[in-house]
KEKE-3310 file (N, C-alpha, C; in steps of 0.2 Angstrom, whole numbers, plus 5000, padded with zeros to 4 digits):
npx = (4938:4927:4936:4929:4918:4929:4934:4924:4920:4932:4930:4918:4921:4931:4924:4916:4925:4930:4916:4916:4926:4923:4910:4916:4922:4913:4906:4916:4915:4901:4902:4908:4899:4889:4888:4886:4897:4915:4917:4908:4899:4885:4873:4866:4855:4850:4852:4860:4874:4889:4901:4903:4896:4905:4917:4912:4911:4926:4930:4922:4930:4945:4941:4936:4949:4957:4951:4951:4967:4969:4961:4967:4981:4979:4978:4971)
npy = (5122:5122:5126:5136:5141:5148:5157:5164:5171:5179:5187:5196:5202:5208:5217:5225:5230:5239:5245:5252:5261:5269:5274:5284:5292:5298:5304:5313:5322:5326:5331:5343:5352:5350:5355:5371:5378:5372:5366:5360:5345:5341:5339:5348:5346:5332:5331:5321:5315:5317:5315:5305:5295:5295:5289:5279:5270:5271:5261:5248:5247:5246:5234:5225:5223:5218:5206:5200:5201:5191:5178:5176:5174:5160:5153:5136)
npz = (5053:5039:5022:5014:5020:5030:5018:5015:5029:5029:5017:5020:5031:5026:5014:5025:5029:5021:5017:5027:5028:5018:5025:5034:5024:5018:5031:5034:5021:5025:5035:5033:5025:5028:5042:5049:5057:5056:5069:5074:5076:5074:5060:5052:5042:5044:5058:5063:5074:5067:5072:5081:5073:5064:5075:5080:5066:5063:5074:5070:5059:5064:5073:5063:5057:5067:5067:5054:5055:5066:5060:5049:5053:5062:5054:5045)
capx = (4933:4926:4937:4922:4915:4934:4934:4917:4919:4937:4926:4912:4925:4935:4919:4913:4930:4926:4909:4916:4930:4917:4906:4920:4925:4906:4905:4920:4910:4895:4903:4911:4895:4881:4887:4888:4906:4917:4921:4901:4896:4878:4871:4860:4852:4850:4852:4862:4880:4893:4908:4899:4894:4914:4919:4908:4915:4931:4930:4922:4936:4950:4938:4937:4956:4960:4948:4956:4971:4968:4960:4976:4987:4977:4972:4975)
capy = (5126:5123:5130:5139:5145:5154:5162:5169:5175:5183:5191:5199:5208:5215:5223:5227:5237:5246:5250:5258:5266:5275:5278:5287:5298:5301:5308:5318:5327:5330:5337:5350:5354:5349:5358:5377:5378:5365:5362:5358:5338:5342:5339:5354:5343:5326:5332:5316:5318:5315:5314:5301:5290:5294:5286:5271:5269:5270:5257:5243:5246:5241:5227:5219:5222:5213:5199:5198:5198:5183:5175:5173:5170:5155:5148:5130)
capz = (5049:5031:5018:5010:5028:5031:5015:5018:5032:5028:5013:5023:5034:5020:5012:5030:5030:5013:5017:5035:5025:5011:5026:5036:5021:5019:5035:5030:5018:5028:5040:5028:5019:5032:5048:5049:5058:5056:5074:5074:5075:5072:5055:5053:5038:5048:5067:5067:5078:5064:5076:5084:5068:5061:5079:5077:5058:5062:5080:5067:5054:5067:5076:5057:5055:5068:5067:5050:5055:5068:5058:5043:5059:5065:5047:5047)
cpx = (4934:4929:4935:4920:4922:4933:4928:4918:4924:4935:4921:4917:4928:4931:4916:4917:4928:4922:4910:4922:4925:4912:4909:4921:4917:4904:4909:4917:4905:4899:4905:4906:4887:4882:4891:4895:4908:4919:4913:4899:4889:4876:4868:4854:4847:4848:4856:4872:4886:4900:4908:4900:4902:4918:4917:4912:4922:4933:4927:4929:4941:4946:4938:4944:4960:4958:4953:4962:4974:4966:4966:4981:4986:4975:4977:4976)
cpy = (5125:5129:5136:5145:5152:5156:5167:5173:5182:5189:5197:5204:5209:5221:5227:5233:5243:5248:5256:5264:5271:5277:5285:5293:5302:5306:5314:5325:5330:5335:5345:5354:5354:5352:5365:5380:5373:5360:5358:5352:5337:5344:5343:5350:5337:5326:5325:5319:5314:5312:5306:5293:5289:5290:5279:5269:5267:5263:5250:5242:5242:5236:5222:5217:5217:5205:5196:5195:5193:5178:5171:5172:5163:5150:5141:5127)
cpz = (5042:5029:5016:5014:5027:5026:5013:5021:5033:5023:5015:5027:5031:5019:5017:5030:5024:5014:5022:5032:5022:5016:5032:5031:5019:5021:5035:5029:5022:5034:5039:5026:5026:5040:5046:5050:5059:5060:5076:5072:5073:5065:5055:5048:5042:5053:5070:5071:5073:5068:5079:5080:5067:5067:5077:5071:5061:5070:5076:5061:5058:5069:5068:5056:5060:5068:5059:5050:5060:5065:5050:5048:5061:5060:5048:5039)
residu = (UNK:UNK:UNK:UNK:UNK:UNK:UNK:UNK:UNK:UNK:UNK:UNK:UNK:UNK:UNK:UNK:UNK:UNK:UNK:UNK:UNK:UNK:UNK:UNK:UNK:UNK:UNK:UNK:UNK:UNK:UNK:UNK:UNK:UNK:UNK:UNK:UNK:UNK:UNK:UNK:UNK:UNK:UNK:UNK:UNK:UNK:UNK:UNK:UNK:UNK:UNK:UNK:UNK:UNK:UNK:UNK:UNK:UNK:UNK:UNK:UNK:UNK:UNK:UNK:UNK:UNK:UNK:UNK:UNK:UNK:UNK:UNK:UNK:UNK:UNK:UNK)
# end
């Protein structure tokens, strides 16, 4: 693999993590602010299923980490 390529790609899934980080803590909040009782996954604002989205978020965070972290164990 082109040098260039791997560190592209190594790059894309860092930010990929920060985005899912910052939309994790996001969720955070909404859930705090945007559902009535806090054991409630339902936006009352959006009708979207936060619990759901913050599952998702955090199920790409590890699959980048590990991608990541095969991909700096295999570097040639």
């Amino acid at each position: 693999m082109r040098r260039a390529v791997y560190h592209t790609i190594i790059s894309i899934l860092i930010l990929v993590i920060l985005v899912s980080v910052i939309g994790v803590v996001n969720t955070y909040v909404s859930l705090k602010y945007e559902t009535g009782n806090p054991k409630d996954c339902i936006s009352v604002v959006t009708g979207r299923d936060l619990c759901l989205w913050m599952e998702t978020q955090k199920i790409i965070i590890i699959a980048c980490l590990i991608l990541v972290t095969g991909m700096f164990s295999v570097r040639e």
